[in-house]
Each structure stands twice: as C-alpha cells, then as structure tokens.
C-alpha positions in Angstrom: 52.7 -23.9 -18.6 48.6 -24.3 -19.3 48.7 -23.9 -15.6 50.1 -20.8 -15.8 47.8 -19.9 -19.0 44.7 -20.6 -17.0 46.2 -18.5 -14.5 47.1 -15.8 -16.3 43.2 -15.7 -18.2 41.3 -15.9 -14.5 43.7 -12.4 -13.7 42.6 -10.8 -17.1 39.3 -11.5 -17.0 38.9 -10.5 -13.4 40.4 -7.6 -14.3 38.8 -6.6 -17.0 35.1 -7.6 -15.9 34.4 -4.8 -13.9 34.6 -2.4 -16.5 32.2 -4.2 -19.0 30.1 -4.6 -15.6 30.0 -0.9 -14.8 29.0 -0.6 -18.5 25.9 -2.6 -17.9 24.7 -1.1 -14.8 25.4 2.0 -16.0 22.6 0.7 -19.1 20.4 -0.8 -16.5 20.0 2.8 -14.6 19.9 4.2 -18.0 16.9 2.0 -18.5 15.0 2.7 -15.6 15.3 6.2 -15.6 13.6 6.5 -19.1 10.7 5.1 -18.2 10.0 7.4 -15.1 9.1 9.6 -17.5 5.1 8.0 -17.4 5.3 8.5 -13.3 2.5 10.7 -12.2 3.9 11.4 -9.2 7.9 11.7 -9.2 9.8 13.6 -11.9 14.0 13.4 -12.6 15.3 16.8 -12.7 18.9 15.6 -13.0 21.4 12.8 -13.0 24.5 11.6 -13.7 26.4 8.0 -13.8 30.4 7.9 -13.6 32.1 5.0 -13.6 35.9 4.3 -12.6 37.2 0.9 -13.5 36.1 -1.3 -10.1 33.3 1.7 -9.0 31.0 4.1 -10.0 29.0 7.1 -8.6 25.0 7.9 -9.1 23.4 10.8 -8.8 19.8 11.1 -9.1 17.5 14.1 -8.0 13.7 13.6 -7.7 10.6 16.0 -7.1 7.1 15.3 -6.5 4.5 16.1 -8.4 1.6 18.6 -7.6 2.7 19.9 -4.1 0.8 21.7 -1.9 0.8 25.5 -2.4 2.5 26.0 1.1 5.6 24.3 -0.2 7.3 25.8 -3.3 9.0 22.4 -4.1 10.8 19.6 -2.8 13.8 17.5 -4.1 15.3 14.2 -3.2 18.8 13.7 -4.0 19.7 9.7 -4.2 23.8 9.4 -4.0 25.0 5.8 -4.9 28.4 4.5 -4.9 28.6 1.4 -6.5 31.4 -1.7 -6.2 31.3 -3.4 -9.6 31.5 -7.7 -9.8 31.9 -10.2 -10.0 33.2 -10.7 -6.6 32.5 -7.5 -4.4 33.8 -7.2 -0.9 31.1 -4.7 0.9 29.4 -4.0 4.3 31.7 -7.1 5.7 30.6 -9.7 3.6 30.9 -11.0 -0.2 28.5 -10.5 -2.8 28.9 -12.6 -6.0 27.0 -9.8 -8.1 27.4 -7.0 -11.3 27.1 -4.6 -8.3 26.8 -3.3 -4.8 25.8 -0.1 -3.8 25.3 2.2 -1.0 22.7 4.8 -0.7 22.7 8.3 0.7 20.0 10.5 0.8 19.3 14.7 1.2 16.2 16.8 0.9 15.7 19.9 -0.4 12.8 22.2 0.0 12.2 25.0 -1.4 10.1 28.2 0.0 11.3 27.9 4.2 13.0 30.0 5.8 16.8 29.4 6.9 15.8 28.1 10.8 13.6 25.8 9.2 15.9 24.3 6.7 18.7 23.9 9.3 16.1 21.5 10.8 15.6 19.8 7.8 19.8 19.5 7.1 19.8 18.1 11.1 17.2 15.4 10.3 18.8 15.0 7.3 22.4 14.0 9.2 20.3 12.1 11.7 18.7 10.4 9.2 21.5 9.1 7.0 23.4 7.9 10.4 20.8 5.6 11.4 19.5 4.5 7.7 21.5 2.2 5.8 20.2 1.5 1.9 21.9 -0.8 -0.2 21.0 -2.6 -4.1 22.5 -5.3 -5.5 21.9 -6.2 -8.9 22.6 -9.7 -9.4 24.1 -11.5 -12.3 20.3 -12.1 -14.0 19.8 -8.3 -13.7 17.2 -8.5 -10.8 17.5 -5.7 -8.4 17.7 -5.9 -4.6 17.4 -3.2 -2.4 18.1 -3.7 1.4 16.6 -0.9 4.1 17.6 -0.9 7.9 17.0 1.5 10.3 18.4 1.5 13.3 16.3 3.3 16.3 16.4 6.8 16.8 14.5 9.2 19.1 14.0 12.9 19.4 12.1 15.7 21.2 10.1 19.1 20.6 7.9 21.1 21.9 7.4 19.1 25.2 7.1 15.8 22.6 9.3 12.7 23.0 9.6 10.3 20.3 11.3 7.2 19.9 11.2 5.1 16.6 12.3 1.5 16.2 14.4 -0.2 14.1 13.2 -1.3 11.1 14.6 -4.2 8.5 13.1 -4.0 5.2 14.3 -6.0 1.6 12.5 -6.7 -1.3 13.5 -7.7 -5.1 12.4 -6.7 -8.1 12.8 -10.0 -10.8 12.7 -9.6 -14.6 11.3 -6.4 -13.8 8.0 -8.2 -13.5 7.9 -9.6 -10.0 8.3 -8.1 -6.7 8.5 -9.9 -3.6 9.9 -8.5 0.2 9.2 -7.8 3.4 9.3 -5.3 6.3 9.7 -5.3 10.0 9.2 -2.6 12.4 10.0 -2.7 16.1 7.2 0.2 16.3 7.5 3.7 18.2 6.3 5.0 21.4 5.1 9.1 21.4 5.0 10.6 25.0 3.1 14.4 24.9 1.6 17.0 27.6 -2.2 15.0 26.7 -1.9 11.5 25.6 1.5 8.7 25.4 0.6 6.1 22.4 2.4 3.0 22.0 2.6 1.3 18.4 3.9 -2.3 18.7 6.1 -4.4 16.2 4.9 -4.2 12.2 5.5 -7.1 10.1 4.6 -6.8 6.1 5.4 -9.6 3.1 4.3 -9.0 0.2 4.5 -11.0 -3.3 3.1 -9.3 -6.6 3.7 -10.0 -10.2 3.1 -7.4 -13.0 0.5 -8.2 -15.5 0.0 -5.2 -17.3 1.7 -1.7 -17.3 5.3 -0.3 -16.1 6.8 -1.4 -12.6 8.4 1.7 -12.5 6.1 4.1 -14.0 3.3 3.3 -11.3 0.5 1.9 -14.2 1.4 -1.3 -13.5 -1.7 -4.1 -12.7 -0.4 -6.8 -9.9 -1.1 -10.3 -9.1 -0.3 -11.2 -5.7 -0.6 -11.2 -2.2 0.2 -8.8 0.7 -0.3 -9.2 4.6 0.6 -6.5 7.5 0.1 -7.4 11.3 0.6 -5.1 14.2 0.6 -6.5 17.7 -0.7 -3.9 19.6 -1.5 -0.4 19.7 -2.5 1.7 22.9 -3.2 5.2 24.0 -3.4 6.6 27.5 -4.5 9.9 28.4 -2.2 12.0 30.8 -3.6 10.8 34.0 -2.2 6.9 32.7 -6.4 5.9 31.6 -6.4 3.9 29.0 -8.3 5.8 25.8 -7.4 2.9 23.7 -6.0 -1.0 23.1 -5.8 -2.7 19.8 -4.7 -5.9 19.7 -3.3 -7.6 16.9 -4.4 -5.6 13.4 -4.4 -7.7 10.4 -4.8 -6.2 7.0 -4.6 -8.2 4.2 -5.2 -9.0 0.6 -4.5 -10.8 -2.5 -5.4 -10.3 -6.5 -5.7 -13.5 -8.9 -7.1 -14.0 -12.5 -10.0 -16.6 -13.3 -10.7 -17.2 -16.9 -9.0 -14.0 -17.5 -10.8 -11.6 -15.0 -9.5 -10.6 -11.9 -10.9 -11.1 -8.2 -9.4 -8.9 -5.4 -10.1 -9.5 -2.0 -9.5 -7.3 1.2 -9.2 -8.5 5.0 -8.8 -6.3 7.9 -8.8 -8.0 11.0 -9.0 -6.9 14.8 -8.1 -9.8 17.7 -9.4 -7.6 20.6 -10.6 -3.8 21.2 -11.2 -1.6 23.9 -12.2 2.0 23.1 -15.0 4.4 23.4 -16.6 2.3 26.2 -16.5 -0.7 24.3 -15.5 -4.2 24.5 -14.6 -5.9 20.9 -13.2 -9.5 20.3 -12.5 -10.4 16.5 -14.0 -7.9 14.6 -13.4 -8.8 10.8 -14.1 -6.9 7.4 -13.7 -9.6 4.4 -14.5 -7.7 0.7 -14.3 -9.1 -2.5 -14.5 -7.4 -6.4 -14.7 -10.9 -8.6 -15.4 -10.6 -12.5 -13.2 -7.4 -13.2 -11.7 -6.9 -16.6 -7.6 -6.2 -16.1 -7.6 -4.5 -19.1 -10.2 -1.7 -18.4 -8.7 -1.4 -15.0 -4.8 -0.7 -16.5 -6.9 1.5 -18.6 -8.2 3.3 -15.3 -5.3 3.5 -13.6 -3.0 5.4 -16.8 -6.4 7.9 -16.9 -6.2 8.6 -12.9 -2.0 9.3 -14.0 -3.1 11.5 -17.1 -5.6 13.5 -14.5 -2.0 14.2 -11.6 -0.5 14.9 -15.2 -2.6 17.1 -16.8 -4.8 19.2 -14.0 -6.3 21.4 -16.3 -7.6 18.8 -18.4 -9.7 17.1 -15.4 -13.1 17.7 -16.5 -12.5 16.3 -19.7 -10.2 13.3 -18.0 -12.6 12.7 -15.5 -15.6 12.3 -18.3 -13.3 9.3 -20.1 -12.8 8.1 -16.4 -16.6 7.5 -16.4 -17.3 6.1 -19.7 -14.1 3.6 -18.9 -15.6 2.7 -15.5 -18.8 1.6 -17.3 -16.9 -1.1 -19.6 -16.4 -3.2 -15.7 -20.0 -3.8 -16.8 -19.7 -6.2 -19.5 -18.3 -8.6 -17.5 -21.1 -8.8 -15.2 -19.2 -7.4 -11.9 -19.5 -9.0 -8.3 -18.9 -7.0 -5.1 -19.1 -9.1 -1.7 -19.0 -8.7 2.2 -18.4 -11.9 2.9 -18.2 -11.2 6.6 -18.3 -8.0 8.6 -18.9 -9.4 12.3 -18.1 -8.6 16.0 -18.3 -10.5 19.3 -19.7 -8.4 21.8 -20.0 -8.9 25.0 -23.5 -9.7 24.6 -23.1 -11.9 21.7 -21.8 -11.8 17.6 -22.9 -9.0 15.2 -22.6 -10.8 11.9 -23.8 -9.4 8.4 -22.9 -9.8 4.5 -23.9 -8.6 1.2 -23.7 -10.0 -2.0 -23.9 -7.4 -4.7 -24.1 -8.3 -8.7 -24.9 -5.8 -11.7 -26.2 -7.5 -15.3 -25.0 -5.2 -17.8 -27.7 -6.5 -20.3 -29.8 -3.9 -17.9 -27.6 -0.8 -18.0 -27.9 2.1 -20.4 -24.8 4.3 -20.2 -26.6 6.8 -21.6 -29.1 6.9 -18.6 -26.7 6.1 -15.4 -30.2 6.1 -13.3 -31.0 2.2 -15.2 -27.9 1.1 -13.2 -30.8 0.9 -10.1 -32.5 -1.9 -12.6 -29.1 -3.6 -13.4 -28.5 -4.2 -9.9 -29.1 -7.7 -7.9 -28.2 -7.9 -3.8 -28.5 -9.9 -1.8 -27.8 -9.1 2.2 -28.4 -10.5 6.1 -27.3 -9.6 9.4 -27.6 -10.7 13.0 -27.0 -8.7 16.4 -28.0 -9.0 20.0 -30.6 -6.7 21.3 -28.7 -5.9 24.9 -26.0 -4.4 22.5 -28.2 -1.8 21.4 -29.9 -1.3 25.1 -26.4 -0.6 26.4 -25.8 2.3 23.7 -29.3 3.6 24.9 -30.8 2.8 21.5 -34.0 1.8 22.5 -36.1 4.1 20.8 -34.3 3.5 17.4 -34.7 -0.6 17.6 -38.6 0.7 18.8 -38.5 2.7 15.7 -37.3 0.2 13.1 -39.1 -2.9 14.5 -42.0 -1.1 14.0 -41.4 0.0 10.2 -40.6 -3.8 9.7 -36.8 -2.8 9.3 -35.6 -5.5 11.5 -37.3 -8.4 12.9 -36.7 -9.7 16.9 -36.8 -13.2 18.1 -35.9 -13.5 21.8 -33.1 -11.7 22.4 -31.8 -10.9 19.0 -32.1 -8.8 16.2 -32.1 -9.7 12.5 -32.9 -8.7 8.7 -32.9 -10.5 5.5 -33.0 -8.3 2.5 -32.7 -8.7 -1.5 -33.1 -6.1 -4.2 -33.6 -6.9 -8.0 -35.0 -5.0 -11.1 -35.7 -1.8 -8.7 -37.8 -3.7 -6.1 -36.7 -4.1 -2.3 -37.7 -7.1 0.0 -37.5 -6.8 2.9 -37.9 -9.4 5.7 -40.0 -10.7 3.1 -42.2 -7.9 2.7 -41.6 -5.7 -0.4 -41.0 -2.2 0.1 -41.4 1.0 -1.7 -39.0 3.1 -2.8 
C-alpha cells in the first residue's frame, strides 16, 4: 500500500511540475526582458509568452538601434518553443532541466523593395535549415544556449561562397558569469579577382560580471578570452599568392589588484607573407594596469546614454571627458611590453612603458597632462631591413638628427620623457 502511495505521489508531482515550471520560466523571460530596457543598442518592440501544461511558446521581436539612413528599420523575430521539466525528451537525448527550447529566427527590413526582400525571406529559409539554436535553463536557473551551423554555400554575381560549420555554446551562471566557446570550420570565397581561404576559428572565453547588467550591455568583466585562426590566404586570379597568415592569436584577459583593474591584450602572428615581405612571430603585447572599475562602468553607461540620446552628444560627450580624467587618480600605467618581428635579416623588437602622476595634471588646463606624463621606451632593428625597403636616405636622415644610433649592422634608440623634457639616446631634445 505505501508502495502504491509513493507511486501514486511520483505520477502527481510529475504531473503537476511542468506547469509550476512553465510558471517560472515564463518569470525568468519576464525578468530578462525588463532589463533590456538599459540596451543601447537593441530595443523589444513586442512579445508574448504562452504556456500549455508540458510546453510553451516565445515570441520576441528586436530592432537595432540608430540604423543607417539607407535602411528604414530592421527587426529580428526570436520564436521559441519550449519543453518544460523536469525530465524533457528533446533533439534525441534527455535533459534533466526546468526547460528546453528550440529557436527559430526571421528578419524583417523595412524600406527594400519586394525583389530584395524575397532574398532576404530565401536566406532567411536557408538560414533556419542549417542553424540550429537551443537554451536550456537548468534547475539553478543558469541559462545555456547551444548554436550549430551546419555548412552552407551559395553564389552571386560570378561569387561562390562556402561557409563551414560552426559549433558554439556558452552559459550564462547566476547571471553573473559567462563562460563558452566557438568553433568554426572557416569559409573559402572564389571571385573573378582574388579566391581567399579562411581556416578553422576556435574561441573560449570565461568572464565574470563585476559591475553593471549582463544583459543591458553596461556590464564590467573579469576574465579571459582567446581566438586562434590557422590560416588565412589570398590568391590573385592567375593562382599568385597576395597573402598567407599563419596561425592568428588574439588574446586577452582583465583581473583586479587591490581593487583596480589591469587589462592586457595579445595579438599574435606565427608566420606572414604579404606585400613582399617575409614575417615569423610578429607579436603585439598591451597592457592598461591601475584603472579604477568604477570610473570605467561609469564610462561605459555615458558611451550607452550618447547611442541613447544623439542629440544630447555634445553635452554627453563633455561628462565623457571630465569622467575620463578621474582614471587619473589612480596613477594609470599603459605598457607595450613587446611589439617585435623576426625578419629575415634579424628581430625588430621595441616597448614602451607609459605612466601619468595625477599630482601633475590640472583638468582645468588638459595641456599639464604633457608634465604629468613619465615614458619610458627602446627598440632594436636590423639595418639590411631597412636597405631592402630602399630606406636609406631616411636611416641617413635620422642617424644624423641623433634619432637612432647604429652599431654594426643594427639599429637602435633608447628614449625617456618626464616633466616635459625628452631624452633621447641620451641626449635631451627640444620640443
């Protein structure tokens, strides 16, 4: 008999749960959608959310923000249709979840004429036949969203284009964190002039809000973020190479240090051919250390208020200023910690350290920012580099004004600048 009882309970409540479920997504969207509102660049002309007892239906329509005068307006419709836990049975597998849903998407725009939007309905068909979006929200109310794309070509105007697949998910965790990836199998474009080949894309990314709205775009991120395509080439029509790139890296990351935030950038370049020239790891390494989080969520909400409020830009753009200043008072450093080539005839290396004392900077005269400034900078490069480019005259030129100093077959400077006065290969030089 308790048996039975038991039994009897699971049924109930597995019957039941859906519909409290579909009562809580539906609060969840609800949520989400309010705060949109604060987005400088999208807006939510409509939606709707419908709920059955094991399903529900989403519809959301979108526009952008400031569009170019040549297009009247354009509108993204987002059509869910949801599968509500706890036990879901979708796109062949089982997801122990509040929900499952599956995503279509259309397009409107406004102002073309009818040959043109029949295009835009055929890419549209296209489009939602290859792409398959899905969410999950999971029993702690984090959101998942899965992308795939399965490869698709077409042609125009004597143009052939083929675009991979691509395999994207990333999850959204207490609203707070965000953490995904995306693969791209790349594209090749063949035209009458020129057939480029993009390579495989592969991009993680980990960021946690610190400040601001995940969905209203303020937000201020910690967190890390790499991209790396394998290759990228160009020929012209005769099958000459124009271009190779092998193996981009960008990449960067944010952290806080006794409350002030360091950024740093990478962009990286294993090998390049182009232009005549002959590159092996080429590498770009910036850094902004001592930067107050707070002034910069305050930044980012004015730069929203200016998309927001065009005709108040002069006045926006004035606060922008006197905000930017306050990234003063903590001292600020801006580094090039490497920006470097190997040549064929031997590295180009250089940096720059760069630091401003805000004890030395009147706001009310931006021209004492020249005093507040300290740098610091050095640099390196063969001479037969410059001989190749037929830059003779030009070294000539600058060896001679003291410029840049030569020592057997290379070319250097050493430079620092504080309180207004420049050194130069240890000479000081008047500005």
């Amino acid at each position: 008999m308790k048996k039975l009882v038991v039994v009897i309970g699971v049924v109930c409540a597995g019957l039941i749960a859906p519909k409290v479920i579909g009562t809580i997504v539906e609060n969840k969207y609800d949520s989400i959608a309010s705060r949109f509102v604060e987005h400088p660049s999208l807006e939510i002309t409509q939606r709707s959310f419908s709920t059955d007892w094991f399903s529900g239906q989403s519809i959301t329509k979108m526009k952008f923000k400031e569009l170019s005068a040549e297009v009247e307006g354009f509108e993204i419709t987002i059509n869910e249709e949801f599968a509500f836990g706890p036990v879901i049975f979708a796109d062949n597998d089982i997801h122990f979840a509040l929900s499952h849903s599956n995503i279509d998407l259309d397009f409107e725009v406004l102002g073309v004429n009818e040959t043109e939007q029949e295009n835009i309905n055929a890419f549209i068909t296209q489009l939602n036949d290859k792409l398959l979006v899905s969410s999950t929200i999971s029993y702690g109310l984090n959101y998942i969203t899965a992308i795939k794309m399965a490869a698709t070509s077409f042609e125009e105007d004597g143009e052939q284009v083929n675009l991979g697949a691509m395999d994207s998910e990333f999850t959204v965790t207490d609203e707070k964190y965000i953490d995904g990836y995306l693969n791209w199998t790349g594209l090749d474009f063949k035209g009458p002039e020129a057939h480029v080949q993009v390579s495989a894309l592969d991009v993680t990314f980990n960021q946690e809000m610190i400040n601001g709205d995940i969905y209203s775009a303020n937000a201020l991120a910690l967190g890390d973020f790499s991209s790396l395509i394998k290759n990228i080439t160009a020929q012209d029509a005769n099958g000459d190479e124009l271009l190779n790139i092998e193996n981009l890296v960008v990449s960067g990351s944010s952290k806080l240090k006794e409350e002030l935030m360091k950024v740093t950038l990478h962009y990286g370049i294993e090998h390049f051919e182009g232009s005549g020239q002959i590159l092996d790891k080429l590498n770009l390494d910036v850094s902004f250390d001592k930067l107050n989080p707070a002034v910069l969520l305050e930044l980012n909400q004015l730069a929203a208020k200016m998309q927001q409020e065009p005709e108040n830009s002069e006045l926006i753009s004035q606060q922008i200023m006197s905000t930017a200043a306050q990234l003063l008072a903590t001292n600020p450093e801006i580094k090039i910690n490497d920006l470097s080539a190997m040549t064929p005839d031997g590295a180009i290396k250089s940096d720059l350290q760069l630091a401003i004392d805000h004890t030395l900077y009147n706001q009310a005269n931006p021209m004492s920012i020249i005093a507040a400034l300290k740098a610091n900078s050095k640099g390196v490069a063969p001479v037969a580099f410059f001989q190749k480019l037929g830059m003779d005259d030009v070294v000539n030129m600058y060896l001679g004004q003291g410029f840049i100093e030569k020592k057997a077959d290379e070319l250097s400077f050493s430079a620092t600048f504080e309180q207004g006065q420049l050194m130069l290969n240890g000479q000081m030089i008047a500005l």
